[in-house]
N, C-alpha and C positions, 0 to 999 in steps of 0.2 A: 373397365372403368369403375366398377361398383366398389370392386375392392379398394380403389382410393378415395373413393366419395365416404367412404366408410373407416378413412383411416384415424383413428383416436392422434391428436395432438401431441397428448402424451408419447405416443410410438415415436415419434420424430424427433423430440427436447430427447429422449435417451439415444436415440443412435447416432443424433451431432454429437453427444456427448463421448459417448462410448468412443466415436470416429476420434476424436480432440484427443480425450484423454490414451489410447490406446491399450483399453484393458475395462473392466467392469470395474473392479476394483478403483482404478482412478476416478470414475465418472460417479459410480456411490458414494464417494467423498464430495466430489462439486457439486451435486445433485442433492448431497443430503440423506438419499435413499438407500436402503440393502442390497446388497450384490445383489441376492437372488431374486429379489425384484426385477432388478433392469435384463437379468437376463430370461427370467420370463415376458418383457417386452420384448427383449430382440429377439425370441423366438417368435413372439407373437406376431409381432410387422412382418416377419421373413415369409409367416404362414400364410397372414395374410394378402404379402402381395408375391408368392409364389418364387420369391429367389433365395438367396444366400446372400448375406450380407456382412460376415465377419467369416474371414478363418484364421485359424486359432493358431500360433503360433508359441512357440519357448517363452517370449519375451513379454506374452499378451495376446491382443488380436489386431489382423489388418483387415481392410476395407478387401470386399470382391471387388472384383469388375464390375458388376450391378449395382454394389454400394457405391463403388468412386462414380458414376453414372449419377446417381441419386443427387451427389453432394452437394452440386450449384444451385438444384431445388429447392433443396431443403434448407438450404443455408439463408435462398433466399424471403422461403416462408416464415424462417428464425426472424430477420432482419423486421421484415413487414409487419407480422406481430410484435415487435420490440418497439416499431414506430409508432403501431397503433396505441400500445399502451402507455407511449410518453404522451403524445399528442394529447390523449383521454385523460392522463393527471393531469397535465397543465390545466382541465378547465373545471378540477374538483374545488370549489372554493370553500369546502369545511377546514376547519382549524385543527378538526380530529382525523386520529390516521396515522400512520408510521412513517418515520424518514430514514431512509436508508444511507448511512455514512461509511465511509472511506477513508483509511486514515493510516499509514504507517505503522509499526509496530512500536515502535518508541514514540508517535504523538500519544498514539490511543494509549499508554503507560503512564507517558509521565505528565501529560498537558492537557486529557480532553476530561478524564473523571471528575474536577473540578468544576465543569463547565456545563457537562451532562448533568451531573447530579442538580445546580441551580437549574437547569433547564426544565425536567421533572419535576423541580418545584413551581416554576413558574407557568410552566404548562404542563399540567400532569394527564391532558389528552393526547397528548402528544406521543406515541409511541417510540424509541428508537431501536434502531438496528446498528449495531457499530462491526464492520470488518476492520481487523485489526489486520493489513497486508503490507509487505512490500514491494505486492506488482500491483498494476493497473487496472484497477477497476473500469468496466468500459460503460459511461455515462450515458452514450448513446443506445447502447442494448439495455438499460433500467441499470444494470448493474448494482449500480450507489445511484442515493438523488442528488449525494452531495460529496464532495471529494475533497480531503485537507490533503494537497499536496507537497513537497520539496525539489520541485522545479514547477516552469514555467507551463500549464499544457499546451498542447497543438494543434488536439482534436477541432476540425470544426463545428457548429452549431453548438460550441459551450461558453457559457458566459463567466471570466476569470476574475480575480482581482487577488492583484498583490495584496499581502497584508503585512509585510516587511519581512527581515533578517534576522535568523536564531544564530546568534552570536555562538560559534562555539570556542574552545580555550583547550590548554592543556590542563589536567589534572592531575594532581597522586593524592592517594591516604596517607594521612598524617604517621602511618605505622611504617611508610616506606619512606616519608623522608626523613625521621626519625634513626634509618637507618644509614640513607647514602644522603648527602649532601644535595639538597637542590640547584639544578643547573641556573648558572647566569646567562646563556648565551647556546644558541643553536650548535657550536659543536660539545656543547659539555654533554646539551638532553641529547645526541649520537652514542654517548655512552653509556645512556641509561638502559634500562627494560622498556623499550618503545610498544605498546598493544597499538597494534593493527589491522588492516582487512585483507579477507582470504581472498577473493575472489572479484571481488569490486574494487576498482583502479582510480575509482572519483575522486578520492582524496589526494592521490600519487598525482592524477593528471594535475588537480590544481595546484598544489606544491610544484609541481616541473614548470608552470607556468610566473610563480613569482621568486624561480631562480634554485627551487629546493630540490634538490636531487634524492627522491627516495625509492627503495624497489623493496617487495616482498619482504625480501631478506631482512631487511633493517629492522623490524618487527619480530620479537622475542615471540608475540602469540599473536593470531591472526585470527580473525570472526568475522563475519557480516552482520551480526549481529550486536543492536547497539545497546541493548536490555545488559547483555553480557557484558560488553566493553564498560558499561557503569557499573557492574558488579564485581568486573576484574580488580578495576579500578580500585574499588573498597574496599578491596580484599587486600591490598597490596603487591598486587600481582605487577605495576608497573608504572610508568605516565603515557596516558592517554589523551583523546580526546573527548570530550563529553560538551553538552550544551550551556552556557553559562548560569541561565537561569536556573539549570537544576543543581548545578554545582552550589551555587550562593546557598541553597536551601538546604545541604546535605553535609553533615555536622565532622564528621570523618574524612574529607578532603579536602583540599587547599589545589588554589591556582599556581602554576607554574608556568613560566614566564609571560605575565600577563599583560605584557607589552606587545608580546610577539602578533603581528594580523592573521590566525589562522582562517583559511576560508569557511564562511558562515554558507547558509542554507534558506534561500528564498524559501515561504510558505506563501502559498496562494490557495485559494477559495476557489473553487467550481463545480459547478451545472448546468446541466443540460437548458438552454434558452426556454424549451417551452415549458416547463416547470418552475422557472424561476421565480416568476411571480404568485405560484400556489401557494397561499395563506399558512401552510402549514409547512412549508421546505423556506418561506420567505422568513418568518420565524426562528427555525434552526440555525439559518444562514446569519441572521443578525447575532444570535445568542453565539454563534463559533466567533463571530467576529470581533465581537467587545471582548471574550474572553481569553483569544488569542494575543492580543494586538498587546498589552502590558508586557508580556515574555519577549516580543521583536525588536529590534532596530528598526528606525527609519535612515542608519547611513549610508551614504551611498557608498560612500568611500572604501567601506568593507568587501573585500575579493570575496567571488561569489564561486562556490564547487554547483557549475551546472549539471544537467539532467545523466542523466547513469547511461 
């Protein structure tokens, strides 16, 4: 029993790690930390509580039988320190201190630097953290304090709020329609250089839903990524989709057909309940929200691509 009255914390945050990611190398990235770091921890917990906890495999490492034993405990001691330390910020009432944000990779690009940067000015105690992801930050383990997302969340014990719809539109550069004619009508842009998505079907599914039949194929070049799609875009590489407001702003492109209802993108606001009133995340929260809210719609009317 001594040997786990004595087990460093640290020992435990590396080997859910290590177990998730399955490899040192993935887990020194989530963690932050050097390989060789973590794995002189996982030797060090194995030593210290007398088993085998990873074997090594071609692909990385798996869990022993001792370790997949361990997992429910630790998993649950992860949890309970995650709760303890929301709990304990919700009742930090300084205004100083860091906020941990969450945010797509295309918000934090092209819509939050404006907004960060006033924010620093206006509260320059205020530290931030911005994760620039397209997975899901988990609000209830600290993760992020704050989360700009593009659907609806689910999570329980979070507090959400719509802040409206990012209109999006099709686009080209002026050097591509310069070249082919701009289409009038949904079967001309079938003839065009359509950019599209590899891997993510969010777009297709809501097109199959107001009537439009599109697959893979139709798509000249394919990304998940939306940075690129606006840069394809500029390039001349074809018509896209991009967000309206960025479009309006971006001197080298032109809307195409801008009648047509492409499905837009709810953004919503969320935190964790027992943080949301902390002086210093309630702040943030207001500063994301005045400086979001000029770029959205409030129509309803606009077909909405829900969650992924």
């Amino acid at each position: 029993m001594d040997r786990i009255d004595r087990l460093d914390w640290t020992l435990i945050q590396t080997f859910l790690a290590v177990a998730a990611e399955g490899s040192l190398s993935g887990a020194a990235r989530a963690l932050g930390v050097s390989q060789p770091t973590l794995g002189r921890q996982v030797r060090a917990m194995e030593e210290q509580l007398g088993i085998t906890l990873f074997y090594r495999q071609s692909k990385g490492l798996r869990l022993s039988a001792e370790g997949e034993a361990l997992m429910p405990y630790a998993t649950a001691m992860s949890n309970a320190a995650s709760g303890l330390a929301t709990i304990a910020a919700g009742h930090d009432n300084s205004l100083q201190g860091t906020v941990r944000i969450t945010a797509s990779e295309f918000t934090a690009m092209y819509s939050l630097p404006p907004i960060l940067a006033r924010l620093r000015s206006d509260h320059p105690d205020i530290q931030i953290e911005l994760n620039a992801t397209d997975l899901s930050e988990n609000l209830l383990f600290r993760e992020a304090d704050i989360a700009v997302r593009m659907y609806r969340p689910t999570q329980l014990e979070v507090v959400t709020k719509k802040l409206g719809v990012l209109k999006l539109g099709f686009f080209a550069a002026k050097s591509y329609l310069d070249q082919r004619c701009a289409p009038s009508s949904v079967d001309e842009l079938m003839q065009h250089d359509l950019l599209g998505y590899d891997r993510s079907e969010r777009f297709i599914r809501a097109a199959a839903k107001m009537g439009w039949q599109l697959s893979r194929d139709d798509f000249a070049f394919r990304c998940d990524s939306q940075q690129v799609h606006c840069e394809m875009i500029r390039m001349g590489a074809g018509i896209g989709v991009m967000a309206c407001a960025l479009g309006a702003k971006l001197p080298d492109v032109e809307p195409v057909l801008p009648d047509f209802p492409v499905p837009g993108l709810e953004l919503w606001l969320t935190t964790h309940e027992a943080v949301r009133h902390t002086p210093r995340v309630a702040a943030v929260w207001k500063v994301l929200e005045d400086g979001l809210r000029p770029e959205l719609s409030q129509d309803s009317t606009i077909p909405i691509m829900h969650s992924p």
